[in-house]
C-alpha positions as CSV (number, residue, x, y, z in Angstrom):
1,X,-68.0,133.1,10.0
2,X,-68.1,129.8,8.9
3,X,-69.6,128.1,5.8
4,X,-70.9,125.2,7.6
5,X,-75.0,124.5,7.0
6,X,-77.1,123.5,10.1
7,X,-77.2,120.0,10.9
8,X,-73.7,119.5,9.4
9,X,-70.7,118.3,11.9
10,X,-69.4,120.9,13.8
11,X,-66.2,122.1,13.0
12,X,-63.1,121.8,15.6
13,X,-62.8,125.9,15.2
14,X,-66.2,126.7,16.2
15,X,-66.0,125.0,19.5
16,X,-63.6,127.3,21.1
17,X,-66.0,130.4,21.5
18,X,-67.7,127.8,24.2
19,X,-64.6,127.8,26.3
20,X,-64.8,130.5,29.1
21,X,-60.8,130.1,30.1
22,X,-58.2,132.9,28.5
23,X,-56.7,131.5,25.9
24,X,-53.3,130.3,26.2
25,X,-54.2,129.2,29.9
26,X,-54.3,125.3,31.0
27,X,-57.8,125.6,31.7
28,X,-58.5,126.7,27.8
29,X,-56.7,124.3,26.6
30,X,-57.7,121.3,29.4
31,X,-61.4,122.6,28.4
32,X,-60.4,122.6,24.2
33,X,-59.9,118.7,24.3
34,X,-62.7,118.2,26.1
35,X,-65.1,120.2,23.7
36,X,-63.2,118.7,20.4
37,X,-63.4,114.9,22.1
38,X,-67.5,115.6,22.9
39,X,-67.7,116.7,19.1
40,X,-65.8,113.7,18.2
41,X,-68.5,111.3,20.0
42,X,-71.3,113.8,18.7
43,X,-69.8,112.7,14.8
44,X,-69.6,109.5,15.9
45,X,-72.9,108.8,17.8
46,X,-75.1,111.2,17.3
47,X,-75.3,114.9,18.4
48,X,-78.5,113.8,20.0
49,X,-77.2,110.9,21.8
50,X,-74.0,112.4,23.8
51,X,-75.4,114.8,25.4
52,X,-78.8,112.3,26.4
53,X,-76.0,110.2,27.9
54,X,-74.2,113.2,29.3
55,X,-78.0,114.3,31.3
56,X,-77.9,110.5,32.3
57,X,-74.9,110.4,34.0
58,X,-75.8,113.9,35.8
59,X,-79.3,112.1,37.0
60,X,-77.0,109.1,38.1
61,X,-74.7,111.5,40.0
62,X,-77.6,113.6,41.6
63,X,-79.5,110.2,42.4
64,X,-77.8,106.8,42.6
65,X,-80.9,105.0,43.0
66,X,-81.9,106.0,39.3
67,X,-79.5,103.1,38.3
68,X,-82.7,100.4,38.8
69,X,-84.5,102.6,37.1
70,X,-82.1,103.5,33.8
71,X,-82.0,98.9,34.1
72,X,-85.5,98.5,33.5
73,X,-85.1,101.5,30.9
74,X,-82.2,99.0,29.5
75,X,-83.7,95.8,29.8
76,X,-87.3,97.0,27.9
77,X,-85.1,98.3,24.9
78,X,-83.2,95.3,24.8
79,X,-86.3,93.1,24.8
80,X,-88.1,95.2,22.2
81,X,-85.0,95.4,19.9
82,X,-84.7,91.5,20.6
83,X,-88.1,91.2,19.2
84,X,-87.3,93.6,16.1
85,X,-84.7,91.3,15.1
86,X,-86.6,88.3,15.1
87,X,-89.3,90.0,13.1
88,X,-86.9,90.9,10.5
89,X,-84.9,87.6,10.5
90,X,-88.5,85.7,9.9
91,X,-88.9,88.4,6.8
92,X,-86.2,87.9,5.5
93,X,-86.7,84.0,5.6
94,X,-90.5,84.2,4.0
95,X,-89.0,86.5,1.8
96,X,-86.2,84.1,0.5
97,X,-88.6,81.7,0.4
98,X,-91.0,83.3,-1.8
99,X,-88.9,83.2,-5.3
């Protein structure tokens, strides 16, 4: 059993009881790397994000004309995070300029 709380990363040992290969075969241990590398990313990114972007691709693969749709997604965050910066840029000006 492992001491790890909930919400903590995931440690490399816990991932094998997803693998569905016998151990010791190339499929466990082609299928090992790809659960530790995923719980790399999920460290690295966000255990939310990776597997949003991993339903993302599967809606690209079952549907390739969701790409115009997953740009206009893009572009709208873009804008909106364009505008965010700004925002902050001009407080952070009126702020400095206060004192």
């Amino acid at each position: 059993m492992t001491e790890r709380q909930s919400h903590e990363s995931v440690h490399d040992e816990e991932l094998d009881c997803l693998i569905m290969w016998p151990e010791g075969t190339v499929g466990f241990m082609e299928e090992q790397k790809v659960v530790r590398f995923l719980n790399y990313l999920c460290k690295q990114h966000g255990y939310g994000r990776i597997p949003q972007l991993a339903a993302q691709i599967e809606a690209l693969w079952r549907d390739p004309s969701k790409v115009e749709e997953f740009k206009k997604v893009q572009k709208a965050h873009r804008d909106l995070m364009n505008e965010a910066r700004k925002t902050i840029e001009a407080l952070a000006e009126a702020g400095e300029t206060e004192e």
